[in-house]
C-alpha positions as CSV (number, residue, x, y, z in Angstrom):
1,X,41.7,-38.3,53.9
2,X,45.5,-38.5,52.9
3,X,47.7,-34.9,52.9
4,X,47.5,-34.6,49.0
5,X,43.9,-34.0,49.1
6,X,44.3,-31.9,52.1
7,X,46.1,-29.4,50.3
8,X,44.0,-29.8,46.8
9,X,41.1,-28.9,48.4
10,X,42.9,-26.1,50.3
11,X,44.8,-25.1,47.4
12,X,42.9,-25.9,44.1
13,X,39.4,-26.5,45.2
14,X,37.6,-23.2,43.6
15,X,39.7,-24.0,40.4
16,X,38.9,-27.5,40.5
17,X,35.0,-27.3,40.6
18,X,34.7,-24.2,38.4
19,X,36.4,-26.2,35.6
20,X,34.0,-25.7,32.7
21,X,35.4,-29.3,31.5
22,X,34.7,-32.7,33.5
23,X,37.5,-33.1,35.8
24,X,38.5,-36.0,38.6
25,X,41.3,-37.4,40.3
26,X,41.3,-41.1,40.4
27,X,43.4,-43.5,42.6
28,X,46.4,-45.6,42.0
29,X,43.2,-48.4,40.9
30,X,41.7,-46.0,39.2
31,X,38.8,-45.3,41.8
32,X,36.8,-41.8,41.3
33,X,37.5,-40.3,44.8
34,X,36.8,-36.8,43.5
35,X,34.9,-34.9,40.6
36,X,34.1,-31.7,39.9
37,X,30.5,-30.4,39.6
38,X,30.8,-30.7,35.8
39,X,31.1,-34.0,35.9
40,X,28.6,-35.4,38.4
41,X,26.2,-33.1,36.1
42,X,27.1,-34.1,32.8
43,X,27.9,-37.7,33.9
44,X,26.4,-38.3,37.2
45,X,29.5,-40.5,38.4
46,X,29.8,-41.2,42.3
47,X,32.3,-41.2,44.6
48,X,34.3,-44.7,44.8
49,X,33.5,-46.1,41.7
50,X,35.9,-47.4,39.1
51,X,36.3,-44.7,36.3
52,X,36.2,-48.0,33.6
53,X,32.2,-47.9,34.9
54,X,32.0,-45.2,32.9
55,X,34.3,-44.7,30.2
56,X,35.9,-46.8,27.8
57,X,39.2,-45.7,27.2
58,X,40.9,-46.2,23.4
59,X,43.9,-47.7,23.3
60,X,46.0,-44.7,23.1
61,X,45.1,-43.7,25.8
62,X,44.3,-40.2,24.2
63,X,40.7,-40.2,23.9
64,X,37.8,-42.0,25.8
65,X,34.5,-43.1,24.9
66,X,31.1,-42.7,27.6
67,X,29.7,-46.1,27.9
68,X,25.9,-46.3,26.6
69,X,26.3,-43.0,24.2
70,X,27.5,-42.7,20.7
71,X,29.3,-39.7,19.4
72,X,30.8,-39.0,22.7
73,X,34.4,-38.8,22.6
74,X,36.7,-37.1,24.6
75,X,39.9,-35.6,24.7
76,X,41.4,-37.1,28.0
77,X,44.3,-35.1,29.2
78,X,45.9,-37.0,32.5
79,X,48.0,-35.3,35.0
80,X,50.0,-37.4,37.2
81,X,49.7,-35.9,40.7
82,X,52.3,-38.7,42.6
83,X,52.5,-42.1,42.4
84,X,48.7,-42.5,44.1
85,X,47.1,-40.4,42.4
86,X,46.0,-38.6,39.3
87,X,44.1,-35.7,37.6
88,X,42.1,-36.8,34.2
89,X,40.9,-33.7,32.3
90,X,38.0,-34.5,29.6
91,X,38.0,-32.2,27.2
92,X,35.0,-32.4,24.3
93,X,36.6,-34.0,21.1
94,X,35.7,-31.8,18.3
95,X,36.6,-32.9,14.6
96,X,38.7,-30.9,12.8
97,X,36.3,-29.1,9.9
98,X,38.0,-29.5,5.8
99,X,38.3,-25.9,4.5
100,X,37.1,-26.9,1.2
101,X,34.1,-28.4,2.6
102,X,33.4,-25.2,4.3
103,X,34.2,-22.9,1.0
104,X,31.8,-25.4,-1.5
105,X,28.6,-24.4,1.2
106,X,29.1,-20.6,0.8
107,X,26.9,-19.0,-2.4
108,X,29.4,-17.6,-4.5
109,X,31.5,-18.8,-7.1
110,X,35.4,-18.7,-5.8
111,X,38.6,-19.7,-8.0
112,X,41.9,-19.3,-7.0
113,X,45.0,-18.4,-9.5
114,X,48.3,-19.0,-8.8
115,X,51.3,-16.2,-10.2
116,X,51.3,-18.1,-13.4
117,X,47.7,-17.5,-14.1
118,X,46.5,-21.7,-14.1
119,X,43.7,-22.4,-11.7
120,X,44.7,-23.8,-8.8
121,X,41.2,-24.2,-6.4
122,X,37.6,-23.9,-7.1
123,X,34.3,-24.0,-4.8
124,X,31.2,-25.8,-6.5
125,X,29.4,-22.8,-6.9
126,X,31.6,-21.5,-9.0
127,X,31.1,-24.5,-11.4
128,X,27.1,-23.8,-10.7
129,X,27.5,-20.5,-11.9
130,X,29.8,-20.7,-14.7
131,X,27.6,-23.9,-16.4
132,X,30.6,-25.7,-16.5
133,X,32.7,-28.9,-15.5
134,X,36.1,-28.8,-13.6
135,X,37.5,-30.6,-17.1
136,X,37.4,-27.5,-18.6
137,X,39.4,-25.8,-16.2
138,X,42.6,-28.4,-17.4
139,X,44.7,-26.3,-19.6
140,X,42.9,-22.7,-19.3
141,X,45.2,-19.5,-18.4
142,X,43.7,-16.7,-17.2
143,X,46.5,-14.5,-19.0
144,X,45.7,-15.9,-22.3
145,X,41.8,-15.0,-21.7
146,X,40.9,-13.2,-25.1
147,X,37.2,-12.2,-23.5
148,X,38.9,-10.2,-20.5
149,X,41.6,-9.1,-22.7
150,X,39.4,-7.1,-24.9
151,X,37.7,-6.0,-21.6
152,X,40.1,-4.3,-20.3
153,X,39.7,-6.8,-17.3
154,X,42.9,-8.6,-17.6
155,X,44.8,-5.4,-17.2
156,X,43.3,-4.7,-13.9
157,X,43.6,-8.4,-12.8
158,X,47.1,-7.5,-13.4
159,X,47.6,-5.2,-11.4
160,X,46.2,-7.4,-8.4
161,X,49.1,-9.4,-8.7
162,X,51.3,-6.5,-9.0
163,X,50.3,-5.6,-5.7
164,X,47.1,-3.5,-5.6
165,X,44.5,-4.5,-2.8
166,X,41.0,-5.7,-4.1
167,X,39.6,-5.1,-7.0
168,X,35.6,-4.4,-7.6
169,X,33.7,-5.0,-10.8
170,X,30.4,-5.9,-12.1
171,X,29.5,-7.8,-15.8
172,X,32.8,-10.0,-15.5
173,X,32.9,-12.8,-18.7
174,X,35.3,-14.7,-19.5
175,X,36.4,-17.9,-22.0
176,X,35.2,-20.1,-19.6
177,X,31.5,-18.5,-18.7
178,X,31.7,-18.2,-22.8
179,X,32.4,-22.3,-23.0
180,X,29.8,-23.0,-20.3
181,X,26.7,-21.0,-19.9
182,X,27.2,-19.4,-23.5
183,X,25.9,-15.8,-22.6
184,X,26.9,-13.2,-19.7
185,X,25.4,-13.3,-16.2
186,X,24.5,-10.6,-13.4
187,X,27.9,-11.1,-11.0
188,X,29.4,-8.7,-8.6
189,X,33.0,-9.8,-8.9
190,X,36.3,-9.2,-6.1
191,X,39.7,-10.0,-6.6
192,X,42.3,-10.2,-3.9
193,X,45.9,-11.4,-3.8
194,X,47.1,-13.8,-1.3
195,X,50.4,-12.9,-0.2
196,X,53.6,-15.6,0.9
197,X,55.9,-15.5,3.8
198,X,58.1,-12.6,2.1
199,X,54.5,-10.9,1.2
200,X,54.9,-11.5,-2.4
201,X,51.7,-12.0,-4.1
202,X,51.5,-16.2,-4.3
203,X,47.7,-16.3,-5.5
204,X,44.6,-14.1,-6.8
205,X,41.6,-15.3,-5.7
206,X,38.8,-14.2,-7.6
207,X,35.1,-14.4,-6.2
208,X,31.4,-14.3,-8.3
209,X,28.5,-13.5,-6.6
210,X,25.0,-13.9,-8.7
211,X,23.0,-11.1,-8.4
212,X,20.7,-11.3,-11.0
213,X,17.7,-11.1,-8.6
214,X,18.6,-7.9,-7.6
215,X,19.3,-7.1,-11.1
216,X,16.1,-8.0,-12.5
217,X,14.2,-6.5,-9.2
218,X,16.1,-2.8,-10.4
219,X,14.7,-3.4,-14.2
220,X,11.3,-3.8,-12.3
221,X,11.4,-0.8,-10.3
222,X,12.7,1.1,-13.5
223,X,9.9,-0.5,-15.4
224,X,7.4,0.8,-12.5
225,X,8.9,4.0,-12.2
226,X,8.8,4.8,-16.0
227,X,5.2,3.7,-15.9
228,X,4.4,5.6,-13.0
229,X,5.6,8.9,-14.8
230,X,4.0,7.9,-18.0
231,X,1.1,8.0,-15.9
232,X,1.8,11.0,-14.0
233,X,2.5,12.7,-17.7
234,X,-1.0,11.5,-18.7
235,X,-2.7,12.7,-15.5
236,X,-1.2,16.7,-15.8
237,X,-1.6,16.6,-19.6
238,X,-5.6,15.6,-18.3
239,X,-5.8,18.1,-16.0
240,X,-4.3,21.1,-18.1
241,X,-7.1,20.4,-20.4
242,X,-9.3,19.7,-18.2
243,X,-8.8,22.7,-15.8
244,X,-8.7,24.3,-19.3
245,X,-12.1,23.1,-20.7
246,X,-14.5,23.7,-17.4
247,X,-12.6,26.7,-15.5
248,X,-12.9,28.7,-18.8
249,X,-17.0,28.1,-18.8
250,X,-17.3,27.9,-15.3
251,X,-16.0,31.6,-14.8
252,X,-18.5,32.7,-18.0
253,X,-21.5,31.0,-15.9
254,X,-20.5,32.5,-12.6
255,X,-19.9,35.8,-14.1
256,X,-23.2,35.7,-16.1
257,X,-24.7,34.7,-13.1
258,X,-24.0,37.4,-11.1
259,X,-24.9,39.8,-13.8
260,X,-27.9,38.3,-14.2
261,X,-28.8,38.5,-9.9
262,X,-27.9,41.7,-10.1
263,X,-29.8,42.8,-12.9
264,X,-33.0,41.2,-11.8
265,X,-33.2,40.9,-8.4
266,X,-35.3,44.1,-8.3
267,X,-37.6,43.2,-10.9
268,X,-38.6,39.6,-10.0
269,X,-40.7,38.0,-6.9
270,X,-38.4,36.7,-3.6
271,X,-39.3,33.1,-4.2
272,X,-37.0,33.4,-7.5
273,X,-34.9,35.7,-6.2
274,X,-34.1,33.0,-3.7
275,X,-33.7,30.6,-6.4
276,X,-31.1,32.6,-8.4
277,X,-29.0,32.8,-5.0
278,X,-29.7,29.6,-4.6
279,X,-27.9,28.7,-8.1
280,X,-25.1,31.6,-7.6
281,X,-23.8,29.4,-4.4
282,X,-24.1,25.9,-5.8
283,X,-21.8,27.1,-8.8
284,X,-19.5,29.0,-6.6
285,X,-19.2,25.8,-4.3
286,X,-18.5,23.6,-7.6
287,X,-15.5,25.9,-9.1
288,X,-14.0,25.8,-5.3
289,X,-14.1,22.4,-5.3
290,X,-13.0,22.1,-8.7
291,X,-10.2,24.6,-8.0
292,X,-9.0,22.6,-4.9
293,X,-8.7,19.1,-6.2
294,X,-6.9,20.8,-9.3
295,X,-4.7,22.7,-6.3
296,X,-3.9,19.0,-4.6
297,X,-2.9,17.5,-7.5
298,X,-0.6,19.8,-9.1
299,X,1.5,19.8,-5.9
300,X,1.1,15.7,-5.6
301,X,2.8,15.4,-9.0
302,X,5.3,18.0,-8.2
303,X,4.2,20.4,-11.1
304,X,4.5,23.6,-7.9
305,X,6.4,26.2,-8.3
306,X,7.9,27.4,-4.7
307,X,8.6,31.1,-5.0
308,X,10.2,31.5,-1.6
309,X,10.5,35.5,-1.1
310,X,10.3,37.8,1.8
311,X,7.0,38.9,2.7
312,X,5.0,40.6,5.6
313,X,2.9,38.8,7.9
314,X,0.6,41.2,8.9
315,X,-0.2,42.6,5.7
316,X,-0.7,38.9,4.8
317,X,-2.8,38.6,7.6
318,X,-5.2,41.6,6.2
319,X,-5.3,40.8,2.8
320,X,-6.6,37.5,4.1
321,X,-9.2,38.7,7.2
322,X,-10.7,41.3,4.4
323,X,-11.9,38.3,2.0
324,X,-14.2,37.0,5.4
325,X,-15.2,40.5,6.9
326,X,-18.9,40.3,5.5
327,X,-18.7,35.7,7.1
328,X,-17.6,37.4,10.5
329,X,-20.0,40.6,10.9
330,X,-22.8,37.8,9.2
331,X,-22.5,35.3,12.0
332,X,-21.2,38.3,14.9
333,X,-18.4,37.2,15.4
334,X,-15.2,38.9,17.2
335,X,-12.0,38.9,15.6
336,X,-8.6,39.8,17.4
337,X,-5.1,40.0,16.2
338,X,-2.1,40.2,18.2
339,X,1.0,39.7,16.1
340,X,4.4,40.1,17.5
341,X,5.5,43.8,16.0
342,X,9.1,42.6,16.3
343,X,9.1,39.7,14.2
344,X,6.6,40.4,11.1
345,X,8.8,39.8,8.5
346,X,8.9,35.9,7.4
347,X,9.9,34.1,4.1
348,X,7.4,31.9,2.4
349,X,5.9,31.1,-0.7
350,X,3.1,34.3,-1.3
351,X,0.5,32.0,-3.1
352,X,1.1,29.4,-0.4
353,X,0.5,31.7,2.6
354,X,-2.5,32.8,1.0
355,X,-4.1,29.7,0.5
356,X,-2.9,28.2,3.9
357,X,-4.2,31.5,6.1
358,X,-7.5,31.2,3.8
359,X,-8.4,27.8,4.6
360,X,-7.9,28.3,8.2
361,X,-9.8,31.6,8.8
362,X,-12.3,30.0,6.5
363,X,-12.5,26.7,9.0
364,X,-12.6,29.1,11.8
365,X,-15.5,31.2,11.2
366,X,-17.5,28.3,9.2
367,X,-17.4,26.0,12.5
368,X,-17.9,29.0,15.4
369,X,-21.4,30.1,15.7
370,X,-20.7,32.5,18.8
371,X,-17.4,34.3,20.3
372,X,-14.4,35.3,18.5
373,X,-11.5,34.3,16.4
374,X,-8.0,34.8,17.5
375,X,-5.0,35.0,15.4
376,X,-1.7,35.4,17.1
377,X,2.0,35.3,16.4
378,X,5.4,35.0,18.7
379,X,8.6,33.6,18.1
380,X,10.5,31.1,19.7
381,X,13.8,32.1,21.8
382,X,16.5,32.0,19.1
383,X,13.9,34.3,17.2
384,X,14.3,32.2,14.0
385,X,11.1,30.4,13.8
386,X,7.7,32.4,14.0
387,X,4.7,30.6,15.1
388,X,1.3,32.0,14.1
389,X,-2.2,30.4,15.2
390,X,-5.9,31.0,14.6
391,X,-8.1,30.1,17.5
392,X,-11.8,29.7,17.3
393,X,-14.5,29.6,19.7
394,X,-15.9,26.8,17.6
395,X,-17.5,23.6,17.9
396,X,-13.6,21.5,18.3
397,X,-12.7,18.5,17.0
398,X,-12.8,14.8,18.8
399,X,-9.7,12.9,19.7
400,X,-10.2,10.3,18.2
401,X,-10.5,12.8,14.6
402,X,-7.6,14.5,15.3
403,X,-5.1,11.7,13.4
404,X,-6.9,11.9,10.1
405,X,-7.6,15.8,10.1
406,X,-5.1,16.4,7.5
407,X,-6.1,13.9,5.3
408,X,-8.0,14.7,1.9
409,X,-11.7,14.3,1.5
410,X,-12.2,13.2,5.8
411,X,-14.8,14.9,7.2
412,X,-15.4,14.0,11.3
413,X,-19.1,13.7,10.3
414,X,-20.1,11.6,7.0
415,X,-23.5,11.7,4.9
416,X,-25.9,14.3,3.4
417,X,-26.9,15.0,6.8
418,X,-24.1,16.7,8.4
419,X,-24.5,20.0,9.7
420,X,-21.8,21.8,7.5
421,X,-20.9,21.7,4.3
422,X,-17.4,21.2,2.6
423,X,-15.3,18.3,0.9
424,X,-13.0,18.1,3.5
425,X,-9.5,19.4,1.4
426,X,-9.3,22.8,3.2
427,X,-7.1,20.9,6.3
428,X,-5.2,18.3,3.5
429,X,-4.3,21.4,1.2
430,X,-2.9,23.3,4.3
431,X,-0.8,20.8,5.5
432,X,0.4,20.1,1.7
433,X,1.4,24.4,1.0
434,X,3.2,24.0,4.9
435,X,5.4,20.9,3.4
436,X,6.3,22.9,0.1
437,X,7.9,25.6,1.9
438,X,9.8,23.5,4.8
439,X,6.9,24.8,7.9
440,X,4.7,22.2,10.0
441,X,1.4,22.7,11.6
442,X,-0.1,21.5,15.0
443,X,-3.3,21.4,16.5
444,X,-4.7,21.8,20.0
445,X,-8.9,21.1,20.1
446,X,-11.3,20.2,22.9
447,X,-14.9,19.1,21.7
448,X,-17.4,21.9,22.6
449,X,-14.7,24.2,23.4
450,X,-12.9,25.5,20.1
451,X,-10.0,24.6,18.3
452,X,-5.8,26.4,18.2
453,X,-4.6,25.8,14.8
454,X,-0.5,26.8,14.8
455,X,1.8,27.1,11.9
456,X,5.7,27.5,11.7
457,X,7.5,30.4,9.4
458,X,10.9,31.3,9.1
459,X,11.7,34.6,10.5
460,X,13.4,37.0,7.4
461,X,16.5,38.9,8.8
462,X,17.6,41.8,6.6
């Protein structure tokens, strides 16, 4: 092996062979007596051959061809080493891409203007869009355009070529979409200058983009949304009257009914005594579940009034225990509190807290047959959020429950069978009061063991 390889290999080697472009250095009779891994992978050439086996070199010498492929040229760029020897460089020809063919693919209409306001360029799209022909661009000015002078348009065009950036605008029509198409179109319109050498403004290109799609999608979700509070309209105007039109007899038959027990319960035999109690509870269940699906929809459709005030948690607590103390001594059940004495002042919506401490003490005692109930409160260490929970000795609630707990009408155990009654909107309207005043709930259950039920309130600081 002469010197000149000698050093290559000592010298250039690692560049050489790391060449991301086929590389080799030929003889004075144009022999392949090295190439790089490149090219033994992209050509598979071999050591000794004639170069000519494999490529057919154009008679500029400036690019080559590889024998048996079409589109395969190469830039070939040959570095004379010494008089034996040389390096050939094959770099991938790549043709040069046309602008213009590159700015007709793009989906928007583009025209350019030069300072004098005559069109200069346009894409296809633009021609698409407009409705028209490129012979009616011979002749049109866009400072003689009546449509954008009475606009206003032209005047901010204007000021483009004045200097001014970009320029944003939506419902641009002009002569030409008036010649064309006849009527106006959805576009989102920018205008930019192009600036020469001594950054004077030289052109103003100005660029459509249809967006009637999205246009038309918006008058549908308008449409929608004005039928949806049409509807919503309907629905309370329903419900006013309707919470009007049974609540008012409802109350007459529940108090007449309890006037009635009470007036005869002495005077008639137990059998129909039981019957009359019998009666008293079936309406009294109705107008609670007539009350609560009147309570879920007036704060679905946003018709809630959130009075958020400062109130006390423990009397809150007590007004609330009181309504269950016959429930609690019926069934024997133990009730503790332990409230944080520190931290009983909260802020909340009164109504709210009632409802939301109701429904849980309600839960509580209705599923816990033996043991106690446990309501609790602490805050956390920046003493700005209180957390209050009622724990039960009750019956718990499955895992696999757990994710639909909240939601309206679930029960964990379907049909007229099921050991306890209710509708299943205690949990959903709990969880619906917490959202109205900013608070979230939790809940920590094992089946057979009992259930933790814990609710956030702001802490009230005088």
């Amino acid at each position: 092996m002469s010197k000149l390889l000698i050093d290559f290999n000592k010298f250039f080697s690692n560049y050489f062979n790391t060449l991301k472009y086929p590389a080799f250095i030929l003889d004075s009779e144009d022999k392949i007596i090295h190439a790089n891994k490149t090219a033994v992978d992209k050509f598979n050439t071999k050591l000794g051959e004639y170069f000519n086996n494999y490529f057919t070199l154009d008679g500029d010498k400036k690019t080559i061809k590889v024998i048996g492929k079409e589109s395969s040229d190469y830039i070939v760029k040959n570095y004379s080493l010494n008089d034996k020897y040389s390096l050939i460089i094959l770099e991938q020809f790549e043709q040069n891409l046309d602008l213009s063919d590159i700015i007709d693919k793009i989906p928007v209409g583009l025209i350019i203007f030069n300072k004098e306001g005559f069109p200069v360029y346009h894409n296809r799209e633009f021609e698409n869009l407009w409705g028209i022909g490129s012979e009616l661009l011979n002749g049109y000015n866009l400072f003689e355009d009546d449509r954008l002078k009475s606009t206003g348009v032209l005047n901010k065009i204007k000021e483009i070529f004045e200097g001014k950036s970009y320029l944003f605008l939506e419902g641009y029509y002009d002569k030409l979409l008036e010649k064309g198409k006849g009527y106006k179109i959805w576009v989102e319109t920018t205008i930019f200058p192009i600036y020469n050498e001594d950054e004077k403004v030289e052109y103003v290109v100005i660029i459509h983009k249809d967006i009637s799609e999205v246009k038309l999608a918006e008058e549908e979700i308008k449409i929608a949304k004005d039928s949806e509070m049409e509807a919503n309209r309907l629905k309370n105007a329903f419900l006013q009257n309707i919470s009007h039109e049974i609540r008012t007899p409802m109350n007459s038959i529940i108090g007449f009914g309890e006037l009635i027990v009470d007036t005869v319960k002495n005077k008639i035999a137990s059998e129909e005594s039981y019957m009359l109690t019998n009666f008293m509870v079936g309406i009294k269940r109705l107008n609670r579940t007539l009350n609560q699906i009147l309570e879920l929809t007036q704060i679905d459709t946003g018709n809630y009034e959130v009075n958020i005030q400062p109130l006390n948690l423990k009397e809150e607590i007590e007004e609330a225990v009181n309504s269950f103390r016959h429930e609690l001594a019926e069934k024997k059940l133990e009730l503790y509190i332990n409230l944080d004495e520190k931290h009983l002042n909260i802020l909340a919506d009164k109504a709210a807290l009632n409802r939301i401490l109701n429904n849980l003490i309600e839960n509580a005692i209705k599923f816990t047959n033996k043991g106690y109930i446990k309501i609790e409160s602490y805050s956390n260490i920046n003493e700005t959020i209180l957390f209050c929970s009622i724990k039960d000795t009750g019956i718990g609630i499955s895992e696999e429950y757990l994710n639909h707990i909240f939601e309206p009408f679930s029960q964990e155990e379907d049909g007229f069978n099921r050991p306890y009654e209710g509708n299943g909107l205690g949990l959903a309207l709990t969880k619906r009061y917490l959202d109205i005043i900013n608070s979230s709930i939790t809940v920590d259950s094992v089946k057979g063991v009992g259930s933790t039920f814990t609710f956030t309130l702001p802490i009230f600081k005088s």
